[in-house]
Each structure stands twice: as structure tokens, then as C-alpha cells.
N, C-alpha and C positions, 0 to 999 in steps of 0.2 A: 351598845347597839344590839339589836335584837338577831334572833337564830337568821340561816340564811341558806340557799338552797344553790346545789349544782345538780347540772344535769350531764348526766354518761349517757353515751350512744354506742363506744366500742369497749377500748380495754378498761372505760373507769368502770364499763359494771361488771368485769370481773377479777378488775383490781383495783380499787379505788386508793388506795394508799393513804385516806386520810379519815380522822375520826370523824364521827356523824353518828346522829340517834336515833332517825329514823331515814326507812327505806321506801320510795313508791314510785310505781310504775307510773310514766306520766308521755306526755304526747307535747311534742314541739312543733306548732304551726308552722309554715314558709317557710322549713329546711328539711332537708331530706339524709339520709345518711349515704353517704361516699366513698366509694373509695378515689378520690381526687385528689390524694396527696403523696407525691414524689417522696418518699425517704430516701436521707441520705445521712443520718443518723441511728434509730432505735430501728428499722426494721431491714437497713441498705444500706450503702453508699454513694460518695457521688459517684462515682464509677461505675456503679452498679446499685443503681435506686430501685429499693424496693415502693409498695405502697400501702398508707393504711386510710384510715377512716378521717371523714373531714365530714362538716355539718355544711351542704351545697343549699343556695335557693332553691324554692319550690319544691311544694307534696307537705310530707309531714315525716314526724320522728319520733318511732317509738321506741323510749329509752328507762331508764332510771334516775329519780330525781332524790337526792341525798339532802336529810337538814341535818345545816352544822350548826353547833352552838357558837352564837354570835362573839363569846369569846374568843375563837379560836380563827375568827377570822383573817387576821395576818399571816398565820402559821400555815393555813390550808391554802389561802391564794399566794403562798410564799411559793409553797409545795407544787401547785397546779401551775401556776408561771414556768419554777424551773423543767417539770414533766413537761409541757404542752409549747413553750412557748423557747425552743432549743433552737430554731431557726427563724422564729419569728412568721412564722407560715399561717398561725390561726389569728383571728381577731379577737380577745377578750371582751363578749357582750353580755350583757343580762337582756334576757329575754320574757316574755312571760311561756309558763307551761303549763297544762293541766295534766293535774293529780289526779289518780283512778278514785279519789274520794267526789272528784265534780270540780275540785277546788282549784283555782289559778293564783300562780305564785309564779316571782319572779327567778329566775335562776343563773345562775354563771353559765354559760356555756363557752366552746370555742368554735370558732367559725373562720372551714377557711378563706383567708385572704387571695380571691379569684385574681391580682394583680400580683402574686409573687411569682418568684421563680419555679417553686415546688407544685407550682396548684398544673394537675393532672389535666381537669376539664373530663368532659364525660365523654369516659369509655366504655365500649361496647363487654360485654362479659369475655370473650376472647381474648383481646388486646390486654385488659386487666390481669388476665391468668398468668399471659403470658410475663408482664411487668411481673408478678409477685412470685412467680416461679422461678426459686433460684437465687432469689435476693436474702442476703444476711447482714445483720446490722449488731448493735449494740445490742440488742433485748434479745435477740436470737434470729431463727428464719421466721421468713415473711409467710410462707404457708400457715407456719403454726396459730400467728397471732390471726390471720383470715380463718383459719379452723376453730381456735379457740372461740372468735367471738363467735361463730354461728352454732356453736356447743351451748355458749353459754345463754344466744338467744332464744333459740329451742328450749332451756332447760325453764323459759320464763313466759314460753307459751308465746315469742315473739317473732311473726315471719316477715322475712325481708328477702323477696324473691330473688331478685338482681343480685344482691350479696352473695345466696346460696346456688345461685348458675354459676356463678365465678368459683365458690370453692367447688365446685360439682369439677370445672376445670379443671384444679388445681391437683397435683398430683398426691394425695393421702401420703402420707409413711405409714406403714402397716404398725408403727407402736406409736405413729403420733395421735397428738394433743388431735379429739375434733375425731379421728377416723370412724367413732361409732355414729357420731351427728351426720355426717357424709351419707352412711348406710343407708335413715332413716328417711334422706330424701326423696 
């Protein structure tokens, strides 16, 4: 089977954790990026659910779209299932995307499941601050990985206004991850 392509919106593009040969910026039709997902794992608990990133209906998405060598396909959606799919919160879909070359290509993505327990629904940038302020999970605090990505989206020229009113919320740690991104807002 031939190469095969994923697409990141949050923490895969700036940590993807699996091998891939090429990298491109690419735009995901009728989903939007979210913060709509309850953690209670990698960035919370149940007791204290933090929230990260989910691919929501409607708008679009502008992310990073990864090809893996078609080899390696068991090993990277072995990898992505056990990362993504810990409470069973996202939907495993291939979608099509388009690549900054023009080009459309199908991709892995995950999408969350608006019928679980975790799916947030949309929140106003307030309510979300407040949800991710204060929340610690498995991968660390919930501020960080919301600073991290808006670091890393900035760093690829990509705006997401709603995302960056919510960290604008969030309360910086003066050595965290993100505080110079915050600045530049």
C-alpha cells in the first residue's frame, strides 16, 4: 500500500511522535479546531477535567498534514489510536485536505465524537479559560499544552483567533511554555 497522510491541528504539529517524510501545511474543510474536549486523562482528570483540542463541524482547519511511508502504516495508526483514541472521545475518519502545493489528499484525522461524554460543545473564550485553568493531567498542565500550541501556531504563520482569546485568558507562568506567544498578541 502506498504513502499515506495525517493531519495535526494541535499537539501533532508540534509533536507528532511518529515517522513521516514530508511535512505541509494544509486546510481541512467542514471542521474547525476546538477546544471541545473534556480531559480527563493527558491534560485533567475526572475530577478535575482539563480541555484540549478536538476537530468540531463547520468553518475550516488550518493544520499540518504529515506523509508516512505506506510501510509504516500499522506502526503510526498503532501509535495514533493508543495517543488519540484513550477514551475513545474522537472518531477515526479520513478525510480529504488540501496541501499548500493546491493538491487534495486524503488524510487521517480525528474528530470529536459530539455524542460522548467528554465532548465540551462550544464554549465561549471565558468558560474555556476558566475549564483549562488549573487543570493537570498526565502530559502536564492544561495552560501549557493551550500556550504550546498557540507558540507553535504563530511560529507557522497560522491564526486562530478564538484559541488565542482563550490563552490571552489563561494565566501565562512567567517561564512557561507559550509566555513570549501570549506577548505578541
Amino acid at each position: 500500500m502506498g504513502d499515506f497522510w495525517v493531519f495535526g491541528y494541535g499537539s501533532l504539529i508540534w509533536r507528532p511522535g511518529f515517522v513521516h517524510v514530508e511535512t505541509q501545511r494544509a486546510r481541512l474543510f467542514g471542521y474547525r479546531r476546538s477546544l471541545c474536549v473534556y480531559s480527563f486523562v493527558h491534560r485533567g482528570t475526572r475530577e478535575r477535567p482539563g480541555l484540549v483540542l478536538g476537530l468540531d463541524r463547520g468553518g475550516s482547519c488550518v493544520g499540518l498534514a504529515f506523509r508516512v511511508p505506506g510501510d509504516l502504516r500499522g506502526e503510526v495508526l498503532a501509535y495514533l489510536r493508543e495517543r488519540e483514541q484513550v477514551t475513545l472521545v474522537y472518531l477515526e475518519r479520513t478525510l480529504d485536505v488540501r496541501l499548500e502545493n493546491g493538491e487534495s489528499v486524503p488524510a487521517v484525522a480525528y474528530v470529536a465524537d459530539r455524542r460522548h461524554e467528554q465532548y465540551a460543545g462550544a464554549l465561549d473564550e471565558a468558560d474555556a479559560a476558566a475549564v483549562v485553568t488549573g487543570a493537570v493531567g498526565q502530559s502536564g498542565p492544561n495552560e501549557e499544552y493551550v500556550l504550546n500550541t498557540i507558540a507553535h501556531l504563530g511560529a507557522l504563520g497560522i491564526r486562530d483567533r478564538w484559541l488565542e482569546g482563550v490563552a490571552q485568558r489563561v494565566a501565562p507562568r512567567p517561564e512557561g511554555v507559550g509566555a513570549k506567544a501570549l506577548s505578541s498578541l
